[in-house]
DOZA-168449 format. One record per residue: x, y, z negated of N, C-alpha, C, CB in turn; residue in one letter. Coordinates in steps of 0.2 Angstrom, whole numbers, plus 2048, in hexadecimal, padded with zeros to 3 digits. Glycine has a CB too. Layout:
REM residues N
+-----+-----+-----+------+------+------+-----+-----+-----+------+------+------+------+
: n.u : n.v : n.w : ca.u : ca.v : ca.w : c.u : c.v : c.w : cb.u : cb.v : cb.w : resn :
+-----+-----+-----+------+------+------+-----+-----+-----+------+------+------+------+
:   X :   Y :   Z :    X :    Y :    Z :   X :   Y :   Z :    X :    Y :    Z :    A :
...
+-----+-----+-----+------+------+------+-----+-----+-----+------+------+------+------+
This chain:
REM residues 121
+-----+-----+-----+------+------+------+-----+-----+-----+------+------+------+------+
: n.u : n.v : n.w : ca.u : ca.v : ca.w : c.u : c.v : c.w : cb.u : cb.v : cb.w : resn :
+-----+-----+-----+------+------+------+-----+-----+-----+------+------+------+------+
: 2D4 : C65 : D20 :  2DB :  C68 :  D20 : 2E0 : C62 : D1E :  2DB :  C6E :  D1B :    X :
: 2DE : C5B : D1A :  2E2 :  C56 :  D18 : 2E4 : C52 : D1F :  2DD :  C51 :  D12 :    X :
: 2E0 : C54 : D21 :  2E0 :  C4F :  D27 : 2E6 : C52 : D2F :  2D5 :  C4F :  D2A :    X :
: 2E4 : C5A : D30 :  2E9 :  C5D :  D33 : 2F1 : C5E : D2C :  2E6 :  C67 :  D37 :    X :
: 2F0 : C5D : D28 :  2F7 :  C5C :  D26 : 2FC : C58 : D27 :  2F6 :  C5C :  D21 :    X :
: 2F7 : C52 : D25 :  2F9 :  C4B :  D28 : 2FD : C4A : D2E :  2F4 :  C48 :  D2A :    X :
: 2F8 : C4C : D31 :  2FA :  C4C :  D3A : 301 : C52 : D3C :  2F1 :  C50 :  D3F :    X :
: 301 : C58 : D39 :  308 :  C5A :  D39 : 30B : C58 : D36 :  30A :  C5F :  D38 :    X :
: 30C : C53 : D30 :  312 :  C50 :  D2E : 314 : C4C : D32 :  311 :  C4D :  D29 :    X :
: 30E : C48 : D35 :  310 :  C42 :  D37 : 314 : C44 : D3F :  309 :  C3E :  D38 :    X :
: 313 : C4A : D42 :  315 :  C4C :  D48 : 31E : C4D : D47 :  312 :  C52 :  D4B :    X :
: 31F : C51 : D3F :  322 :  C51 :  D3F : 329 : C4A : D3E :  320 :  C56 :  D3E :    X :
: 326 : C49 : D3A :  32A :  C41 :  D38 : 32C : C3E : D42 :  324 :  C3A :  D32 :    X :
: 327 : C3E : D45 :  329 :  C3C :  D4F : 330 : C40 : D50 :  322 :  C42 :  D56 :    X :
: 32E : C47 : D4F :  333 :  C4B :  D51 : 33B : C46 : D50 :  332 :  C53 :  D4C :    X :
: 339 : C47 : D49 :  340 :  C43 :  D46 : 340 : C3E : D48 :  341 :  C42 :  D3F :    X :
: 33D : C38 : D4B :  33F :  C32 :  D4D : 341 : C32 : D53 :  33A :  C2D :  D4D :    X :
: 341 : C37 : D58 :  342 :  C39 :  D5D : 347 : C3C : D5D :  33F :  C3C :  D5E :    X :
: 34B : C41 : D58 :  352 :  C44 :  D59 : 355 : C3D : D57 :  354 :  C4B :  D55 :    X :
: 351 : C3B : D51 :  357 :  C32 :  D4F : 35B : C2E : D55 :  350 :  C2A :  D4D :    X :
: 356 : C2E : D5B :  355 :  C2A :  D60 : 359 : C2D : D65 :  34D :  C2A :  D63 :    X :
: 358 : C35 : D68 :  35E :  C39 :  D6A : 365 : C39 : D68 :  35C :  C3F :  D68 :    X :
: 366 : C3A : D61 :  36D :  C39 :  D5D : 371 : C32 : D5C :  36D :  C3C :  D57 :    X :
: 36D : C2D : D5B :  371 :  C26 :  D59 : 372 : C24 : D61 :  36A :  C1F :  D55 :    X :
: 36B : C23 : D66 :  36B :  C20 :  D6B : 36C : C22 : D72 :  368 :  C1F :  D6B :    X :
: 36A : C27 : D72 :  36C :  C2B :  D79 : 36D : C31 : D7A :  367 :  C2B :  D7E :    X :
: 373 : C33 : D75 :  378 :  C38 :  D76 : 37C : C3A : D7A :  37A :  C38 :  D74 :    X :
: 37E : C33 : D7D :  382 :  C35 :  D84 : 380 : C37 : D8B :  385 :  C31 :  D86 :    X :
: 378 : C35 : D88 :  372 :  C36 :  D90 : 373 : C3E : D92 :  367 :  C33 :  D8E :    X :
: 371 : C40 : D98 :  370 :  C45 :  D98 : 36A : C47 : D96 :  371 :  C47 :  D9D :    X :
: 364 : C43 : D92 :  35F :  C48 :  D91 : 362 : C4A : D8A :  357 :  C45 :  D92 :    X :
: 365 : C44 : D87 :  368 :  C49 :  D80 : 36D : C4E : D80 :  36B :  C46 :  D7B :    X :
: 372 : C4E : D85 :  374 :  C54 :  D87 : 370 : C58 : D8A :  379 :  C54 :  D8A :    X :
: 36C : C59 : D8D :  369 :  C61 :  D8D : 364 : C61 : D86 :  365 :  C63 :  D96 :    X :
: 363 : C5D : D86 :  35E :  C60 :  D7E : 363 : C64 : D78 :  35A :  C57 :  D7A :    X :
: 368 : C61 : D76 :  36F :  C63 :  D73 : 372 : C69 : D76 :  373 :  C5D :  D74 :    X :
: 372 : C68 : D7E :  378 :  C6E :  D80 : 380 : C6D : D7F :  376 :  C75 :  D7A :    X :
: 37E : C66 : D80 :  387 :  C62 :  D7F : 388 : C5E : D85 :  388 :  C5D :  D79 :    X :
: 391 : C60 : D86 :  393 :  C5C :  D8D : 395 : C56 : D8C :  399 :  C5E :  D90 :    X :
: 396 : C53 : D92 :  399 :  C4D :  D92 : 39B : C4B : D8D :  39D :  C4C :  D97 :    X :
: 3A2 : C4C : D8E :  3A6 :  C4B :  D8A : 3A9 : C4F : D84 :  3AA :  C4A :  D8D :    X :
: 3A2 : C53 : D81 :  3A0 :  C53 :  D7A : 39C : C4F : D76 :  39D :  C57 :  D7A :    X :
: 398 : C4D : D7A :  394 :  C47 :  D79 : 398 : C40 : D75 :  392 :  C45 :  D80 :    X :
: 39B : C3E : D7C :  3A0 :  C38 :  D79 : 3A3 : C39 : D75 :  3A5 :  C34 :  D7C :    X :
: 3A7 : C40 : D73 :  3AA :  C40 :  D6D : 3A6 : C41 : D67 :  3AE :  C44 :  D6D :    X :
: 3A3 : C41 : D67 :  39E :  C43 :  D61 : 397 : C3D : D5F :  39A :  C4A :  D64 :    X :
: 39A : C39 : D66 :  394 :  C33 :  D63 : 392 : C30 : D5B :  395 :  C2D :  D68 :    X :
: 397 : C2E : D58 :  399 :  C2D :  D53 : 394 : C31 : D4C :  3A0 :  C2D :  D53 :    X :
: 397 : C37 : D50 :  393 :  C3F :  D4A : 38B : C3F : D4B :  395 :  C49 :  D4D :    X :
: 389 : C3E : D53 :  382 :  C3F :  D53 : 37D : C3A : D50 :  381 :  C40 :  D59 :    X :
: 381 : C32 : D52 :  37E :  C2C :  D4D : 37A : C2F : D47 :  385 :  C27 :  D4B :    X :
: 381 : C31 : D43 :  380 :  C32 :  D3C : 37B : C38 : D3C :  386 :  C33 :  D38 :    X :
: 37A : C3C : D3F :  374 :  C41 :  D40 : 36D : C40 : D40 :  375 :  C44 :  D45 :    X :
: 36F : C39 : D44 :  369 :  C39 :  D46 : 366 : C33 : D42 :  368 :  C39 :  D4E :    X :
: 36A : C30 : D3E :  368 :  C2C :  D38 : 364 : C2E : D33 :  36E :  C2A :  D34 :    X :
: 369 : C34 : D31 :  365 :  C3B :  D2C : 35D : C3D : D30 :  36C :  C43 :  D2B :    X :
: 35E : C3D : D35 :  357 :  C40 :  D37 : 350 : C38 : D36 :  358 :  C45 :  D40 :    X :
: 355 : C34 : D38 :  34F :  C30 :  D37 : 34E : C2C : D2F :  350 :  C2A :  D3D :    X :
: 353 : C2E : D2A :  34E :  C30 :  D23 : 348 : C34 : D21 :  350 :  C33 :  D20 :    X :
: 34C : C3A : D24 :  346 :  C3D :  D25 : 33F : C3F : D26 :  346 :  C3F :  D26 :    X :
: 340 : C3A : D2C :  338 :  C37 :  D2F : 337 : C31 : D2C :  337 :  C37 :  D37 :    X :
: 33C : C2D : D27 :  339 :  C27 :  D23 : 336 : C2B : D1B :  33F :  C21 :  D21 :    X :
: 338 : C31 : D19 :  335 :  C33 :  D13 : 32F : C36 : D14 :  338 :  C36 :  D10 :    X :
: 32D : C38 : D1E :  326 :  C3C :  D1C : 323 : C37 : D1E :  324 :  C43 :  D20 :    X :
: 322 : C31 : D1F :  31F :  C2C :  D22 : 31E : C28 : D1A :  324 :  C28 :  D2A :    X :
: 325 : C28 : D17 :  323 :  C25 :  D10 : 31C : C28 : D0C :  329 :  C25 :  D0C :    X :
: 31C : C30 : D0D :  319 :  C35 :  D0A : 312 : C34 : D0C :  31C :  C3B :  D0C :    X :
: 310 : C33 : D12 :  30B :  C32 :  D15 : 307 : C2B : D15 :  30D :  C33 :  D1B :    X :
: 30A : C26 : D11 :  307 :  C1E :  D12 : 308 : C1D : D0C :  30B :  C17 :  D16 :    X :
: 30A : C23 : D05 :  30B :  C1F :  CFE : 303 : C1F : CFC :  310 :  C24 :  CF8 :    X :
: 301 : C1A : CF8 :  2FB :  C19 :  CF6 : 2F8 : C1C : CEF :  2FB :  C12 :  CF7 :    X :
: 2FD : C1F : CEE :  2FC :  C25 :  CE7 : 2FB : C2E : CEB :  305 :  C24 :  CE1 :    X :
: 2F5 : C2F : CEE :  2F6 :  C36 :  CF0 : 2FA : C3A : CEC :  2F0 :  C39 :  CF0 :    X :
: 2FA : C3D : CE7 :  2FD :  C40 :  CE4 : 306 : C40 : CE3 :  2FA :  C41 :  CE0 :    X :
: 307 : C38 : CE5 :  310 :  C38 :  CE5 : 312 : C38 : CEC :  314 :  C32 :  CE1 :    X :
: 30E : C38 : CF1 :  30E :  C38 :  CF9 : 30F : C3F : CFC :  307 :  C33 :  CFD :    X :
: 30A : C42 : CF8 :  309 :  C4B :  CF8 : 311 : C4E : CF6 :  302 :  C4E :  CF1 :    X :
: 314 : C4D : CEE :  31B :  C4F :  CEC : 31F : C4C : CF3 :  31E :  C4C :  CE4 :    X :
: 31F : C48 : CF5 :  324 :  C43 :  CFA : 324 : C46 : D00 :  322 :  C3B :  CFC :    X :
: 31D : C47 : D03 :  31E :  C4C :  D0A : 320 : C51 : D07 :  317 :  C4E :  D10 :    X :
: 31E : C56 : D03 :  321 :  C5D :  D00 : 32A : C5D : D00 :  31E :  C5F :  CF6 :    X :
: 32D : C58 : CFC :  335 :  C55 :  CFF : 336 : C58 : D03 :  336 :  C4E :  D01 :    X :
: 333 : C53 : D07 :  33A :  C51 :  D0F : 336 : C56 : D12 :  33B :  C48 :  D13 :    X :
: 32F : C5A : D14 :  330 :  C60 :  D17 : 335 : C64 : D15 :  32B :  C63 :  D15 :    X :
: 336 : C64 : D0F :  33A :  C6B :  D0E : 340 : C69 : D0F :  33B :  C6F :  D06 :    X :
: 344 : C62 : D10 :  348 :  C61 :  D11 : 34A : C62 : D19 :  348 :  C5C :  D0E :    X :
: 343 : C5F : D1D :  344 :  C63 :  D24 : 346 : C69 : D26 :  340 :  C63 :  D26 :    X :
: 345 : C6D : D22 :  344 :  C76 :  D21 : 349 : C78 : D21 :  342 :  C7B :  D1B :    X :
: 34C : C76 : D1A :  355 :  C77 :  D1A : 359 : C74 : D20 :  358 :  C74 :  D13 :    X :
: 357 : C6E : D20 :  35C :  C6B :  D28 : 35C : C6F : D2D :  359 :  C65 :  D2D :    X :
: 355 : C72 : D2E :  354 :  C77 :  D34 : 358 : C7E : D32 :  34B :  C7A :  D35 :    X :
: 358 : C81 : D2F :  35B :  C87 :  D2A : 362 : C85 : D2D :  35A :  C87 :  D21 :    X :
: 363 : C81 : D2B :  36C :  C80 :  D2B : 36C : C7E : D32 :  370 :  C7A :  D25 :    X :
: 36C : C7A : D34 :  36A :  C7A :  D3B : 36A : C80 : D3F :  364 :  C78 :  D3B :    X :
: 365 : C85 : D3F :  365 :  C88 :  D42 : 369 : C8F : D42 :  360 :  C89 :  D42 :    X :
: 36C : C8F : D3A :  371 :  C95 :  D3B : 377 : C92 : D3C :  372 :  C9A :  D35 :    X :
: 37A : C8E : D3B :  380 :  C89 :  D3D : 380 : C86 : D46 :  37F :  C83 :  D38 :    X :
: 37C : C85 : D47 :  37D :  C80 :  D4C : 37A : C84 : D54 :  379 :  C79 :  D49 :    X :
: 373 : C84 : D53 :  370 :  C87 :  D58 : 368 : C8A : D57 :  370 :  C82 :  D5D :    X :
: 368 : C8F : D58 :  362 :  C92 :  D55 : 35B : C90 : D56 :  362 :  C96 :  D57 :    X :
: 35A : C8B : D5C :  354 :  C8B :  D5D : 353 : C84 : D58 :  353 :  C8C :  D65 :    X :
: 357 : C82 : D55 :  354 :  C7F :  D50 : 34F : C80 : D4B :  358 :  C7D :  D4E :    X :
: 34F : C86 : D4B :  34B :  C88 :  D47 : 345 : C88 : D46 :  34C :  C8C :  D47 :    X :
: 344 : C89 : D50 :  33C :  C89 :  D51 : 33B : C82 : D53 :  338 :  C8F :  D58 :    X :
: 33E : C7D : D55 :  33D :  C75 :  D57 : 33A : C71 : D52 :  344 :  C72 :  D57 :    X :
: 33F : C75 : D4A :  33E :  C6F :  D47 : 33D : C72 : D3F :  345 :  C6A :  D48 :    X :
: 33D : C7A : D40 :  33C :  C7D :  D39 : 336 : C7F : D3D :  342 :  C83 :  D34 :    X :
: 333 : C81 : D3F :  32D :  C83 :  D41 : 327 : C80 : D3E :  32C :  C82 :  D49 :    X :
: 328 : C76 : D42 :  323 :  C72 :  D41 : 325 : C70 : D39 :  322 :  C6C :  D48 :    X :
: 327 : C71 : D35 :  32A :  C6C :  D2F : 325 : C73 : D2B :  336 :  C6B :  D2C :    X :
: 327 : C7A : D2B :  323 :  C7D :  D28 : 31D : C81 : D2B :  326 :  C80 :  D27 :    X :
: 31A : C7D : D2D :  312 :  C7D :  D2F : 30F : C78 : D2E :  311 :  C7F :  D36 :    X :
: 313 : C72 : D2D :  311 :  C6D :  D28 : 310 : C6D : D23 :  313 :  C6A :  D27 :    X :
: 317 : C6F : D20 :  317 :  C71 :  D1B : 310 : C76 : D16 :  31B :  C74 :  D1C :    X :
: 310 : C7B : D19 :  309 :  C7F :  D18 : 302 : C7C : D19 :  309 :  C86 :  D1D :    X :
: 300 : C79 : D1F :  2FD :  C74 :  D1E : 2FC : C6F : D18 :  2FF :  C71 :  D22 :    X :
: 2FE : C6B : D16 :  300 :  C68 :  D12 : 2FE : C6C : D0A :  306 :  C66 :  D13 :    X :
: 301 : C72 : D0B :  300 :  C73 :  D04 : 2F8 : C78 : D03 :  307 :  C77 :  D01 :    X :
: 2F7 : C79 : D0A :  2F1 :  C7B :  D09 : 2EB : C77 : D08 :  2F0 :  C7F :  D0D :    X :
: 2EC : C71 : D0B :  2E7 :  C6C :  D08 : 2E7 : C69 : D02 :  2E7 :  C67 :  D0B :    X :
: 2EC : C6A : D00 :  2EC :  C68 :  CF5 : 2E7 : C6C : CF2 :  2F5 :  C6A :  CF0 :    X :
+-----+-----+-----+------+------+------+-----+-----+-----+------+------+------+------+
């Protein structure tokens, strides 16, 4: 079970290097507008906002990746337990604010990690 825990953390920290990659870099593309659900010229205007989104999300996936390489199990264990939950709430807020299906995108896989994880302790 240490081992599928791992492995959903680790998927999910992707996730997050991926929206990173989406929001800093190709926000104007159309594949980030249809993944977003944003026009043209929402986009350009907002490039600035989504950068910084997508900065925050690629903390995110530097604290579960920190959480995952610390060489003290037990302070790598509290570290992914963090920034899971920190994913959770992004998703939470996220999804009642913004768009719902953030919920299952990105609160789905953070809390099935999550549980994972703690069921292997």
């Amino acid at each position: 079970m240490a081992v599928l825990g791992m492995v959903l953390v680790a998927l999910v920290a992707l996730e997050h290097i991926y929206i990173l990659v989406l929001e800093m870099f190709l926000w104007t593309t159309a594949r980030a507008r249809r993944a977003f659900g944003t026009t043209e010229a929402f986009a350009k205007e907002t490039r600035s906002l989504a950068a910084n989104q997508g900065l925050y999300n690629g903390f995110l996936a530097a604290g579960l990746i920190w959480g995952l390489l610390h060489p003290d199990a037990a302070t790598g264990f509290q570290i992914q337990l963090f920034f899971l939950i920190c994913v959770l709430v992004a998703a939470l807020y996220g999804g009642l604010t913004a768009k719902r299906s953030i919920l299952l995108m990105q609160g789905a896989p953070a809390l099935i990690a999550l549980l994972a994880v703690l069921i292997a302790r």
